[in-house]
PAZAPA-4460 file (N, C-alpha, C; in steps of 0.05 Angstrom, whole numbers, plus 32768, in hexadecimal, padded with zeros to 4 digits):
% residues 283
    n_x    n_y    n_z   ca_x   ca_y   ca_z    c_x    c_y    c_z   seq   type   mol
   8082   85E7   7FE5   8084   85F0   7FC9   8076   860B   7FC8     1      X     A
   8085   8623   7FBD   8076   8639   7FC0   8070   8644   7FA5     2      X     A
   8064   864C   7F97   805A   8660   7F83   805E   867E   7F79     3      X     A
   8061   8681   7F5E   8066   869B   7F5F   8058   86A8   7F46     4      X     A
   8051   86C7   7F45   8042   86CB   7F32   804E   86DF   7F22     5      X     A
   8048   86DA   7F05   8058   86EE   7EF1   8044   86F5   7EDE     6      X     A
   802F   8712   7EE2   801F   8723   7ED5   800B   870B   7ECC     7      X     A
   8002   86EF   7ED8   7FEB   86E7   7EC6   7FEF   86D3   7EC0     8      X     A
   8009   86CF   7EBD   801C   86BA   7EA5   801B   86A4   7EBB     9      X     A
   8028   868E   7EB3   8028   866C   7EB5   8042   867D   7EC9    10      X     A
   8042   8673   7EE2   8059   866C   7EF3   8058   8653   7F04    11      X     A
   807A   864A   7EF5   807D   8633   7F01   8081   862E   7F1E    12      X     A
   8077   8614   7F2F   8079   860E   7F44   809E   8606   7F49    13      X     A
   80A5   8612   7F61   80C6   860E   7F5E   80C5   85EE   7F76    14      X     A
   80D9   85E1   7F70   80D7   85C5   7F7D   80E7   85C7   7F9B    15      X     A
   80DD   85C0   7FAB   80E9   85C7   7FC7   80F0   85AA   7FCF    16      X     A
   8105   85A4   7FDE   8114   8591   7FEB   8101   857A   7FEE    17      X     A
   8105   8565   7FE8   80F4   8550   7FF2   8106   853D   7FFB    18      X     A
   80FE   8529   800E   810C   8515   8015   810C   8501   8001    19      X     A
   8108   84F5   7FF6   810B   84DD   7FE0   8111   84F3   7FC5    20      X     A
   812A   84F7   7FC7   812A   850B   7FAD   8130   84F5   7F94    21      X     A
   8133   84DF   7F92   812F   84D1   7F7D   8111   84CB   7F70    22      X     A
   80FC   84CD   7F85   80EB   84C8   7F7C   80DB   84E0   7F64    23      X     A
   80CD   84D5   7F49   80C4   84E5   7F3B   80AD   8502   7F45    24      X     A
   80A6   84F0   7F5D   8090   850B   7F65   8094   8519   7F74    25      X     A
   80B1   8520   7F78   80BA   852F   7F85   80C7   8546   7F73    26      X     A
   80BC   8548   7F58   80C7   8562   7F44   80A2   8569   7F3A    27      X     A
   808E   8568   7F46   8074   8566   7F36   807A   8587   7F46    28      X     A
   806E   8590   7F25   806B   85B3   7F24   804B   85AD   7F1D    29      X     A
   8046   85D0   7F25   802C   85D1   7F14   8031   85F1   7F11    30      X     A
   801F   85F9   7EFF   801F   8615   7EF8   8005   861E   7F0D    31      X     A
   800C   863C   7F13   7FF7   8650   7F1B   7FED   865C   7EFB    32      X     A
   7FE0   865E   7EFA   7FD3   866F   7EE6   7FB7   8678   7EE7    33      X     A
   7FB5   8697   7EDF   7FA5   86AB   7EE9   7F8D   869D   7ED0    34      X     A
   7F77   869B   7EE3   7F5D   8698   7ECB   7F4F   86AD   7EB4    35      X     A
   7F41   86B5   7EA5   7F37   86C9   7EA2   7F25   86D9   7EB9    36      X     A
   7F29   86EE   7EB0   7F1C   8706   7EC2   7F02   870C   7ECD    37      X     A
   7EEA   8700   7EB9   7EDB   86EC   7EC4   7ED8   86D6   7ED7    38      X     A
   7EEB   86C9   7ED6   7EF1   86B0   7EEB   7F04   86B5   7F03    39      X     A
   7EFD   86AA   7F1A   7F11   86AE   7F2A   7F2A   869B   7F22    40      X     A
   7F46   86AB   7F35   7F52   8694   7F32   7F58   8672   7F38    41      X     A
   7F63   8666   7F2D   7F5F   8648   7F37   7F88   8643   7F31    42      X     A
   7F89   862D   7F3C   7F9B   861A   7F3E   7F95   8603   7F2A    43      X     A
   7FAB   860B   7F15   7FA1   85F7   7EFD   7FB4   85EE   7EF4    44      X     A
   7FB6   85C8   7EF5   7FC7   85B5   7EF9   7FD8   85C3   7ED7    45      X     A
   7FFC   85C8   7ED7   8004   85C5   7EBD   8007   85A8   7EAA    46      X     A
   7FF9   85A7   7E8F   7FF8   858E   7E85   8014   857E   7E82    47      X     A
   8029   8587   7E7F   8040   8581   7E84   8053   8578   7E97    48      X     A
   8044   8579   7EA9   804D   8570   7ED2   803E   855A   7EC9    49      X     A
   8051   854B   7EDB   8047   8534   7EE6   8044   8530   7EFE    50      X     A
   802C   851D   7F05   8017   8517   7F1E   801D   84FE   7F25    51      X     A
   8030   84EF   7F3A   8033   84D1   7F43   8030   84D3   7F5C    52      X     A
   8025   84DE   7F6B   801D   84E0   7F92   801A   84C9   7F96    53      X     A
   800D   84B9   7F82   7FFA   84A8   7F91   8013   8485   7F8F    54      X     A
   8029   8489   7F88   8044   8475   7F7E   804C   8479   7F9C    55      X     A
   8051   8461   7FA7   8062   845B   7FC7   8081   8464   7FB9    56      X     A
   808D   8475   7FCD   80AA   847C   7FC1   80B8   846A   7FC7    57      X     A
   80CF   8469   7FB1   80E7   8453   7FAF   80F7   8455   7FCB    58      X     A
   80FF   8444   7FCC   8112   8441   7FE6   812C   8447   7FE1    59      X     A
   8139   845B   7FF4   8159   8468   7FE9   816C   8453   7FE1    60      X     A
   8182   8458   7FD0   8191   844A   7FD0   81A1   843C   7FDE    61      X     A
   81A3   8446   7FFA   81B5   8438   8006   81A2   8420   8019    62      X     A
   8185   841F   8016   8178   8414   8020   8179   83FB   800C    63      X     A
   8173   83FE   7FF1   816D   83E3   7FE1   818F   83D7   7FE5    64      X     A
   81A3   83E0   7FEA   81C0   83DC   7FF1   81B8   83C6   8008    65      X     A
   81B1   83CC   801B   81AA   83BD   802C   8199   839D   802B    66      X     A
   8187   83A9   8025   8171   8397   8019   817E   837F   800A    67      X     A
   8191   8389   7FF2   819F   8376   7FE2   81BA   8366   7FF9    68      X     A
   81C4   8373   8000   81DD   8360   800B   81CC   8354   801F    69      X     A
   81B2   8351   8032   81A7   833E   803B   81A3   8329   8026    70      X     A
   8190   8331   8016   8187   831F   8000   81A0   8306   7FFB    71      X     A
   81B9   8311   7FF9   81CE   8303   7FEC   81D2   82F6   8004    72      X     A
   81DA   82FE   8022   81DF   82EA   8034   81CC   82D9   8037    73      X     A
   81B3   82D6   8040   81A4   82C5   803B   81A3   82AF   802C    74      X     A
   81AD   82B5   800A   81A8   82A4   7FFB   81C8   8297   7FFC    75      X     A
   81DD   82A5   800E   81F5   828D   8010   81F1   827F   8026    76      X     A
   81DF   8285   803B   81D8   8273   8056   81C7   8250   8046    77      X     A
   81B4   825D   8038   81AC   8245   8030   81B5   8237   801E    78      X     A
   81CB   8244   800E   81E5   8232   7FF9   81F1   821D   800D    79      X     A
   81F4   8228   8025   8207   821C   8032   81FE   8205   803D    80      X     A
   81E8   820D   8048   81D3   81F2   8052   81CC   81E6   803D    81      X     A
   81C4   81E8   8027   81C2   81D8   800E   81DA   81C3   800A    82      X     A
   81EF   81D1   800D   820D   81C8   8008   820F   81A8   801C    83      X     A
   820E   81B1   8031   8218   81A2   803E   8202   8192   8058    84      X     A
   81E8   819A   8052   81DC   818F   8061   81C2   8177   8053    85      X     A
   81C5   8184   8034   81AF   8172   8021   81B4   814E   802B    86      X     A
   81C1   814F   8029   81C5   8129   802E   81BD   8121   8045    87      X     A
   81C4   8127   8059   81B9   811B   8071   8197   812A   8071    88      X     A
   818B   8139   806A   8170   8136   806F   8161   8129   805C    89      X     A
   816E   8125   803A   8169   8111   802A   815B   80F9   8034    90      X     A
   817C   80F5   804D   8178   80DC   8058   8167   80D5   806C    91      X     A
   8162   80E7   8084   814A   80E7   8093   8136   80F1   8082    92      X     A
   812D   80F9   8070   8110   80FE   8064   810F   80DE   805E    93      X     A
   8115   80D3   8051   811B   80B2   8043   8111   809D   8052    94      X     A
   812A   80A2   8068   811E   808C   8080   810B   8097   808D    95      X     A
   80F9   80A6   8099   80E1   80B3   8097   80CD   80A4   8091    96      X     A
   80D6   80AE   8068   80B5   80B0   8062   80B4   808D   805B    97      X     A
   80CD   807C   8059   80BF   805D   8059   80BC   804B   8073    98      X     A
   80B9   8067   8086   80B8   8055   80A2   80CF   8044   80AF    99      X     A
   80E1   804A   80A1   8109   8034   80AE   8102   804B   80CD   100      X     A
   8108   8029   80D8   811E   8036   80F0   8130   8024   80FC   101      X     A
   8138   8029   8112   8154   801D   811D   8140   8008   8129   102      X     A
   812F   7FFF   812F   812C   7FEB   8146   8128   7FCE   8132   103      X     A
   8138   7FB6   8147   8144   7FA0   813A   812D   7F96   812B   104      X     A
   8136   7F83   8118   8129   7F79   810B   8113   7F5D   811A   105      X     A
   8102   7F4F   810E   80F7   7F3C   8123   8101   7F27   8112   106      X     A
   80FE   7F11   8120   8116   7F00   8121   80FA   7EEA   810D   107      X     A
   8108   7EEB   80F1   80FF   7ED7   80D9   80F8   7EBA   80E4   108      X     A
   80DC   7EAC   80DF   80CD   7E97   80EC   80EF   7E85   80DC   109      X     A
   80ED   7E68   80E8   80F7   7E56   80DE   80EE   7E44   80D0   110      X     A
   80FF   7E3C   80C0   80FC   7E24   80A6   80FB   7E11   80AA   111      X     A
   80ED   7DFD   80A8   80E9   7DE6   80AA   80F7   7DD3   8093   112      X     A
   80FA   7DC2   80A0   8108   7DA7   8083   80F3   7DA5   806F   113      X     A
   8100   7DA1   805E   80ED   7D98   803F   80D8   7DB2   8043   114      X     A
   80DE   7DCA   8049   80C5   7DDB   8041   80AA   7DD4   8058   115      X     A
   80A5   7DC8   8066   8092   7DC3   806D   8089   7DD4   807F   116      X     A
   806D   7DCC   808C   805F   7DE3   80A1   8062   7DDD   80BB   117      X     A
   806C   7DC8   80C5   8078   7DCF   80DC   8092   7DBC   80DF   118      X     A
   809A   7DBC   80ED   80B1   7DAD   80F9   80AF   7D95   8106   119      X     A
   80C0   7D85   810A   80BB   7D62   8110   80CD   7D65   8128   120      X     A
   80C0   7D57   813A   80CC   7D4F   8150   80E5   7D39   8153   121      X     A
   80F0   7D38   8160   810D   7D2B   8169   8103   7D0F   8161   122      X     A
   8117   7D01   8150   8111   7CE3   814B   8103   7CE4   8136   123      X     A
   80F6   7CF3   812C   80E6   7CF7   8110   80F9   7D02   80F8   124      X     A
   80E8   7CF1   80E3   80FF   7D09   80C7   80E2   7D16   80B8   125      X     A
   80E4   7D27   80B0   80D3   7D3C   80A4   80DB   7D30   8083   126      X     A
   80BF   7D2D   807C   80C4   7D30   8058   80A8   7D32   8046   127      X     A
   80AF   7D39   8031   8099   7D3E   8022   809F   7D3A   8006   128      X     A
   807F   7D2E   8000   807E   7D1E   7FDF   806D   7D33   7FD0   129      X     A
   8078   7D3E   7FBA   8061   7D44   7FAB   8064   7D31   7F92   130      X     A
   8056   7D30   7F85   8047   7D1F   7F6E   8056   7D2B   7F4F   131      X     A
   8051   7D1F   7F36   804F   7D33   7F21   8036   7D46   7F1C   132      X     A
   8035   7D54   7F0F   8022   7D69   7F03   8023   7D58   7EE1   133      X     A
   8004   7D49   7ED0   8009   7D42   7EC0   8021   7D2E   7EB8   134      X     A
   802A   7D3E   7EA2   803D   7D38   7E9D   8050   7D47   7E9A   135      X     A
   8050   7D5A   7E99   8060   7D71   7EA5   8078   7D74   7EAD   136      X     A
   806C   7D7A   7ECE   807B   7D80   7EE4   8079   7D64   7EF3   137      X     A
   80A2   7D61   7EF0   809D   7D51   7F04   809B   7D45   7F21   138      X     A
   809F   7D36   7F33   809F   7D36   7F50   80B1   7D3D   7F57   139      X     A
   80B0   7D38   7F74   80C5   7D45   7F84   80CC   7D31   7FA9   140      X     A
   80E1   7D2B   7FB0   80DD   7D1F   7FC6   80F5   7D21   7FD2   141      X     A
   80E9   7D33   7FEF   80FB   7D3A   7FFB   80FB   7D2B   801C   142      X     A
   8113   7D29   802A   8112   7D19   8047   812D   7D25   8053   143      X     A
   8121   7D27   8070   8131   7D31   8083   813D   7D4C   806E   144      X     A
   8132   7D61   8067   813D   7D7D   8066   814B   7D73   804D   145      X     A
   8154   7D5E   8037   8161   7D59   8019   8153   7D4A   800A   146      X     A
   8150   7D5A   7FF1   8141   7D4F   7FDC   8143   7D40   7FC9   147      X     A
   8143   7D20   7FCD   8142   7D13   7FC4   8145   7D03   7FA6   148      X     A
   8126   7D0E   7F9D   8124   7D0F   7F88   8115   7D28   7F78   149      X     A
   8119   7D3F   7F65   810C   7D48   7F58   811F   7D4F   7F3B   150      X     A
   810A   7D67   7F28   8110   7D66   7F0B   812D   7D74   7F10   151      X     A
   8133   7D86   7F21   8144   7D92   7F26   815E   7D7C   7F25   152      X     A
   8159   7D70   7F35   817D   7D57   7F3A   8173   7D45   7F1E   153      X     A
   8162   7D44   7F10   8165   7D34   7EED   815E   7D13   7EFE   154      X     A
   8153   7D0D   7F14   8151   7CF0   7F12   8137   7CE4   7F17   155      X     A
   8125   7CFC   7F09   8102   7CEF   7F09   8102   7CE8   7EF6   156      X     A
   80E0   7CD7   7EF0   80D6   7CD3   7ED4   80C0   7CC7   7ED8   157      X     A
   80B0   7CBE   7EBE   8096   7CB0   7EBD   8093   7C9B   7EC8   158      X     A
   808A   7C96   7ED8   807B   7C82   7EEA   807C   7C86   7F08   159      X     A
   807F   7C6D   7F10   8087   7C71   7F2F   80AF   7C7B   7F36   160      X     A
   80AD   7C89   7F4D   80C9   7C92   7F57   80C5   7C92   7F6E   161      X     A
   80DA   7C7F   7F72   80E0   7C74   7F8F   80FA   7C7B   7F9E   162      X     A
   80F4   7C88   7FB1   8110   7C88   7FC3   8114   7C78   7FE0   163      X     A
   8131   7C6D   7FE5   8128   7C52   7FF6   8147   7C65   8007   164      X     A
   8138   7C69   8021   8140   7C78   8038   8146   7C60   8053   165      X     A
   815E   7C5C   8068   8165   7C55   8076   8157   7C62   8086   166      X     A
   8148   7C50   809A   8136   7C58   80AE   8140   7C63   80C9   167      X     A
   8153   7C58   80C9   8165   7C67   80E6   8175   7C77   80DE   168      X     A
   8182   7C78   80C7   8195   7C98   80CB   818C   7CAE   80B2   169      X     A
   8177   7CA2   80A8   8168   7CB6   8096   817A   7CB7   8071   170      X     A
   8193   7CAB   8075   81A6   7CA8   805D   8195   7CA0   8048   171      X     A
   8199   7CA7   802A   818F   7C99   8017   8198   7C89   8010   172      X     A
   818D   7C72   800A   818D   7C5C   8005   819A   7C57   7FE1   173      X     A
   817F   7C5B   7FD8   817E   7C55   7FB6   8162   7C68   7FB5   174      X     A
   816E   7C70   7F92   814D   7C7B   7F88   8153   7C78   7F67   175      X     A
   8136   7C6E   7F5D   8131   7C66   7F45   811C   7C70   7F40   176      X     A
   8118   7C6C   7F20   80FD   7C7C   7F1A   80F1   7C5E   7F07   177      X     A
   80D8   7C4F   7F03   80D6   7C3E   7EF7   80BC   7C45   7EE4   178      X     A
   80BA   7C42   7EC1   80AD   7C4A   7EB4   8095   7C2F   7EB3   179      X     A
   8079   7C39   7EBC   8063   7C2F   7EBE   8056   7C31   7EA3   180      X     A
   805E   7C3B   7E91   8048   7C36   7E7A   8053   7C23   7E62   181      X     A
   8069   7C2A   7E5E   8079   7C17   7E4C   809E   7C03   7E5D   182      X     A
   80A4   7C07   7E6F   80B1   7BFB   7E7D   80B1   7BDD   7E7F   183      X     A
   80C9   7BCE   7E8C   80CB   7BBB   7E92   80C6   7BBA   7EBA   184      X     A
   80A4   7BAB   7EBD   809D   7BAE   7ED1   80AA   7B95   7EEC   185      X     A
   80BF   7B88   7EDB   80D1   7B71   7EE6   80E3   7B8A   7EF8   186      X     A
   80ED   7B9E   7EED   8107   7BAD   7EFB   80FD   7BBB   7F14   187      X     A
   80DA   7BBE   7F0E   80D1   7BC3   7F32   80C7   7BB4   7F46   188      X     A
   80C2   7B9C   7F37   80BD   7B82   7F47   80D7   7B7E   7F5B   189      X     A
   80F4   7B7B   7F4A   810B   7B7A   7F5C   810E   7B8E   7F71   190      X     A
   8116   7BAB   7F5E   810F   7BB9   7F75   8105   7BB9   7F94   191      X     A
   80F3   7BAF   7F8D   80D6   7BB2   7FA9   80E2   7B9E   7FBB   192      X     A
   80EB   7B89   7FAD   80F3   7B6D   7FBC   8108   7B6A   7FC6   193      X     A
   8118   7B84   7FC1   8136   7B7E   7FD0   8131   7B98   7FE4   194      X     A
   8125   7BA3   7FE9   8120   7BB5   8005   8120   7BA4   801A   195      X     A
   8131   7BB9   802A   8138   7BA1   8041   8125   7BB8   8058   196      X     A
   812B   7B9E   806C   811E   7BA4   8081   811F   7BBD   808C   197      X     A
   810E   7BD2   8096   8115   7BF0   80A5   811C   7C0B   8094   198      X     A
   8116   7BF6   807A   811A   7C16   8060   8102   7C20   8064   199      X     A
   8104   7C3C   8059   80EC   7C4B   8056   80F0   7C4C   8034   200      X     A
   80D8   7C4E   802E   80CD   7C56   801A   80BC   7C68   8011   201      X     A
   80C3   7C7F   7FFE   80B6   7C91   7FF0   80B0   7C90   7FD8   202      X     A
   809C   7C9E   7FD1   8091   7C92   7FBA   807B   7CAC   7FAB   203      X     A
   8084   7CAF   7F8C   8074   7CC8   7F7D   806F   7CBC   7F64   204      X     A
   805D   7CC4   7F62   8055   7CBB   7F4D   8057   7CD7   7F2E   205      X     A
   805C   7CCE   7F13   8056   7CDF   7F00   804B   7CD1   7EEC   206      X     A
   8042   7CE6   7ED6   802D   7CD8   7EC3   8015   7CC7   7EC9   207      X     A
   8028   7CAC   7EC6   801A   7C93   7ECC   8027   7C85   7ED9   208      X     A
   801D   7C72   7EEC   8021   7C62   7EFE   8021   7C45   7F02   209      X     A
   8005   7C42   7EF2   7FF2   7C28   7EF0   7FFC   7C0F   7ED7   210      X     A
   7FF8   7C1F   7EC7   7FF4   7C12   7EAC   8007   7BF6   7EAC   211      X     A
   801D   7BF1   7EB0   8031   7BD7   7EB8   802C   7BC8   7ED3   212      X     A
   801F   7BD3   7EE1   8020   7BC8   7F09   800B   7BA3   7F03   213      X     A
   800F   7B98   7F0F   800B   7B7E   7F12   800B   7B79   7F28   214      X     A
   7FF8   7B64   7F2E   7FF1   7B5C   7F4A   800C   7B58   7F54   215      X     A
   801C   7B4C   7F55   803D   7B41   7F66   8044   7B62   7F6E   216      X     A
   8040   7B72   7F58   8051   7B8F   7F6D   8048   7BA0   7F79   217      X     A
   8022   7B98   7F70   8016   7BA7   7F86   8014   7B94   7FA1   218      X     A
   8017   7B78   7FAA   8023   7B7A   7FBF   8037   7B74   7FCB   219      X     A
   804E   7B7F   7FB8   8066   7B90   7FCA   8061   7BAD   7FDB   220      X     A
   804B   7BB9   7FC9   8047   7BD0   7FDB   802F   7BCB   7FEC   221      X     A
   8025   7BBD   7FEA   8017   7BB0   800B   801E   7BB0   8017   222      X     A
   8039   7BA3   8014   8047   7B96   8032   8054   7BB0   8034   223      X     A
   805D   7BCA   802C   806D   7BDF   803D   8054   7BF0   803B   224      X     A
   8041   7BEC   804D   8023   7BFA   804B   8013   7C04   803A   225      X     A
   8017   7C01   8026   7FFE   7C12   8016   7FE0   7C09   801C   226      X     A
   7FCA   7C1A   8015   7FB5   7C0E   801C   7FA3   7C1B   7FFB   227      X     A
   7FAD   7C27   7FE8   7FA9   7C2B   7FCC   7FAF   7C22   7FB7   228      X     A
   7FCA   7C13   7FB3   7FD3   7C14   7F9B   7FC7   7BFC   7F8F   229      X     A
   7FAD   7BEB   7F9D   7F97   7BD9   7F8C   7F8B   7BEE   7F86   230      X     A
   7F81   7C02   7F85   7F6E   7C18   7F6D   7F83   7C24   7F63   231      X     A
   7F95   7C22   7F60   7FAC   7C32   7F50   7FA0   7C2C   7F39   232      X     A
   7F9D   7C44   7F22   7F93   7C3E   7F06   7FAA   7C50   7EF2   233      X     A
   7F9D   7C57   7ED9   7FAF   7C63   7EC9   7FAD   7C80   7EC7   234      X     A
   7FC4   7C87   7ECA   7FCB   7CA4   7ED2   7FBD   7CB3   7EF2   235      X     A
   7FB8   7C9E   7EF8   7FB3   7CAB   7F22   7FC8   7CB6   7F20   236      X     A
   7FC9   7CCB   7F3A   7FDE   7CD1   7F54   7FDA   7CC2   7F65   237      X     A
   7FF8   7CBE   7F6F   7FF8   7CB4   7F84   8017   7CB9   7F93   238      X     A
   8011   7CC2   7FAF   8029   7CC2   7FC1   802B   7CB5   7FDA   239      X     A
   8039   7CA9   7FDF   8040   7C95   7FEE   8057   7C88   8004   240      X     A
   805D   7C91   8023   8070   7C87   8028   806E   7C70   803B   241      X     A
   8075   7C5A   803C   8079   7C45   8044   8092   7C35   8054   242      X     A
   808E   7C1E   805F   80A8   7C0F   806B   80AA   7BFE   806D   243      X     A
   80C7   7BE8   8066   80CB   7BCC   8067   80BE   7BC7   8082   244      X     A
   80AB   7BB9   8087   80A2   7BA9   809E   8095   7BBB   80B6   245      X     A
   8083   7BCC   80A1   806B   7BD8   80AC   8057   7BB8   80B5   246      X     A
   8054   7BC6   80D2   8031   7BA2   80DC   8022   7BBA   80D9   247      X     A
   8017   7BD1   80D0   8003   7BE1   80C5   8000   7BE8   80B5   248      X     A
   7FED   7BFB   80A3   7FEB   7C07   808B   7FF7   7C2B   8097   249      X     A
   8006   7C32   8083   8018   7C4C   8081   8004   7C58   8087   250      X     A
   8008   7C76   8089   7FF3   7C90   809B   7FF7   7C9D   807F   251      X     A
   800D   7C9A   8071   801B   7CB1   805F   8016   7CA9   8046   252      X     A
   7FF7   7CAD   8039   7FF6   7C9A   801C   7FDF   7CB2   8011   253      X     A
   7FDA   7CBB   8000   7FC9   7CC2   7FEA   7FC5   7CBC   7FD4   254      X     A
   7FB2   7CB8   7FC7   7FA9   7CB8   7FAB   7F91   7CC1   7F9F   255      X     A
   7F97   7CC8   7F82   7F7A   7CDB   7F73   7F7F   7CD0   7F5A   256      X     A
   7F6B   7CC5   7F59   7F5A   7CBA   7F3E   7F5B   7CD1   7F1F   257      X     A
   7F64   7CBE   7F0B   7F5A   7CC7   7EFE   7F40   7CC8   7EF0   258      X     A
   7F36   7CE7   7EF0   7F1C   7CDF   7EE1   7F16   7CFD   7ED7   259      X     A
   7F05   7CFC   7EBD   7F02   7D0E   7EB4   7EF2   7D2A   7EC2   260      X     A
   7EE7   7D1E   7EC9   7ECD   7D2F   7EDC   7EDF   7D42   7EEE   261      X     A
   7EF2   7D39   7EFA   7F06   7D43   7F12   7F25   7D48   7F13   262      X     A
   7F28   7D44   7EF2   7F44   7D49   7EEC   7F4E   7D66   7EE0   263      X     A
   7F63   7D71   7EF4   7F6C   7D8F   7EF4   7F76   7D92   7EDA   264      X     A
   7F86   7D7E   7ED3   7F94   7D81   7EB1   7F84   7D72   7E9B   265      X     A
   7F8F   7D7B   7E8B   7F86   7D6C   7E74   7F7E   7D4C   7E70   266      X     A
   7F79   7D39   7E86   7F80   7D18   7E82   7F8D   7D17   7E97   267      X     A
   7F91   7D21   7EAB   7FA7   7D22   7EBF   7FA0   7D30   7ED4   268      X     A
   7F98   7D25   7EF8   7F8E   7D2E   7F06   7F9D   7D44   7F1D   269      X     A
   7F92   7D4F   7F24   7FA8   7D68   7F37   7FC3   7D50   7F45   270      X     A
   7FD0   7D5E   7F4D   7FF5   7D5C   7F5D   7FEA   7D4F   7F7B   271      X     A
   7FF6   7D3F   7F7F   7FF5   7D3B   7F9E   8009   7D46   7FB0   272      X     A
   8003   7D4B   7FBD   801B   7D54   7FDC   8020   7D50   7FF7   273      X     A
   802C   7D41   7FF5   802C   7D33   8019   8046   7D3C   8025   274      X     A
   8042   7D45   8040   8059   7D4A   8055   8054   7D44   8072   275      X     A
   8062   7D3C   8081   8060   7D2E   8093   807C   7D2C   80A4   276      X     A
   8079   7D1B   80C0   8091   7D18   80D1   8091   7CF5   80CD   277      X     A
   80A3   7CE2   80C9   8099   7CD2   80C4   80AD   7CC1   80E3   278      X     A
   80AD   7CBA   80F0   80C5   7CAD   8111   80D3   7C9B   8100   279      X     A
   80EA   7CA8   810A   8106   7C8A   8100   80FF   7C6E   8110   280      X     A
   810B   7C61   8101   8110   7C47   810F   811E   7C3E   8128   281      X     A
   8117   7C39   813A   812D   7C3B   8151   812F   7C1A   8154   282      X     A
   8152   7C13   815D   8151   7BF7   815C   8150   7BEC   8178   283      X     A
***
């Protein structure tokens, strides 16, 4: 930029070629102007120029040209992968982050008949008694893996419930339910007395049990083992399975007292639950 002088007066700075000629500080003039005559001269900025040195210059046009059509490819590279690749990493992020993978599954423990905790050996039938709850809930009695009797199949009720099982091929026999508190205690007397030889017998108790039993039918259940149902009282549990022409007392018998001190319900003592393998009869 060179300078020029006219008698004293303000001369403008003329603007010489710059490379960023868009940029603003590439037109900054200043005036020469002569001081008084007293003073030497100085270089004194014109108030009217403008001063931006200190602004990084814009980048040419054909450079932000550039700049932009990258910008734009870029952002169709990752349209595209958006497009068409979102789902399958969806899907590996997924199976990932809940830990899936391909290796087989392990092979689910097995079920036992009637629910139980283990399994019965060859020649055995697997079954299990539970009791009523109160008066409530009622029992349940299941053999060889089918359930017998519960609220579900509609053929429980208050008192004793008996199911009378073929000892060699596990078939059901007969099942009745006989009411111990107000019942006719003649229809379990027969009952008991026409079991024939090699039946099994199961036996749950609900409510009440006691209240009708008489010496003659407590020993009918003597003779197919019981070793309780002389303390049988009113509203006990009791579960019980037995057999025409047991020479021992059953393995398979529980009972719980009613009494206040120790009763889970209201007047009514906790559920009993028995399960077991019990050997068929072999002839």
């Amino acid at each position: 930029m060179r300078a020029t002088e006219d008698e004293g007066r303000s001369v403008s700075c003329l603007p010489t070629p710059h490379k960023h000629w868009l940029s603003p500080c590439a037109l900054v003039l200043h005036t020469w102007t002569k001081s008084p005559r007293s003073q030497k001269d100085a270089l004194v900025p014109n108030p009217c120029c403008c001063c931006c040195s200190h602004l990084a210059p814009l980048p040419p046009l054909a450079g932000m040209i550039r700049y932009i059509a990258l910008l734009i490819t870029l952002l169709g590279i990752w349209f595209i992968m958006q497009t068409y690749f979102e789902h399958r990493w969806k899907a590996i992020s997924l199976r990932s982050w809940l830990g899936v993978t391909d290796k087989p599954r392990s092979k689910q423990l097995p079920r036992h008949k009637c629910g139980n905790q283990k399994s019965c050996s060859q020649n055995y039938f697997a079954f299990k008694i539970v009791s009523g709850a109160a008066n409530v809930v009622g029992p349940s009695i299941c053999f060889d893996g089918t359930v017998l009797m519960s609220s579900v199949k509609n053929n429980v009720g208050r008192g004793l419930n008996i199911a009378l099982v073929n000892g060699t091929s596990g078939q059901l026999l007969k099942a009745d339910t006989f009411d111990m508190y107000s019942g006719d205690i003649n229809k379990l007397d027969t009952f008991l007395r026409e079991i024939k030889h090699g039946t099994i017998v199961l036996l749950a108790s609900y409510d009440d049990a006691a209240t009708k039993m008489n010496d003659q039918v407590r020993a009918h259940f003597v003779e197919l083992g019981s070793s309780h149902v002389s303390q049988l009282g009113f509203r006990d549990n009791w579960v019980f399975l037995g057999a025409k022409g047991l020479m021992n007392k059953s393995p398979f018998e529980e009972h719980i007292k009613n009494a206040k001190e120790t009763n889970k319900y209201n007047g009514w003592p906790e559920l009993l639950e028995m399960q077991g393998c019990v050997p068929m009869k072999m002839d």
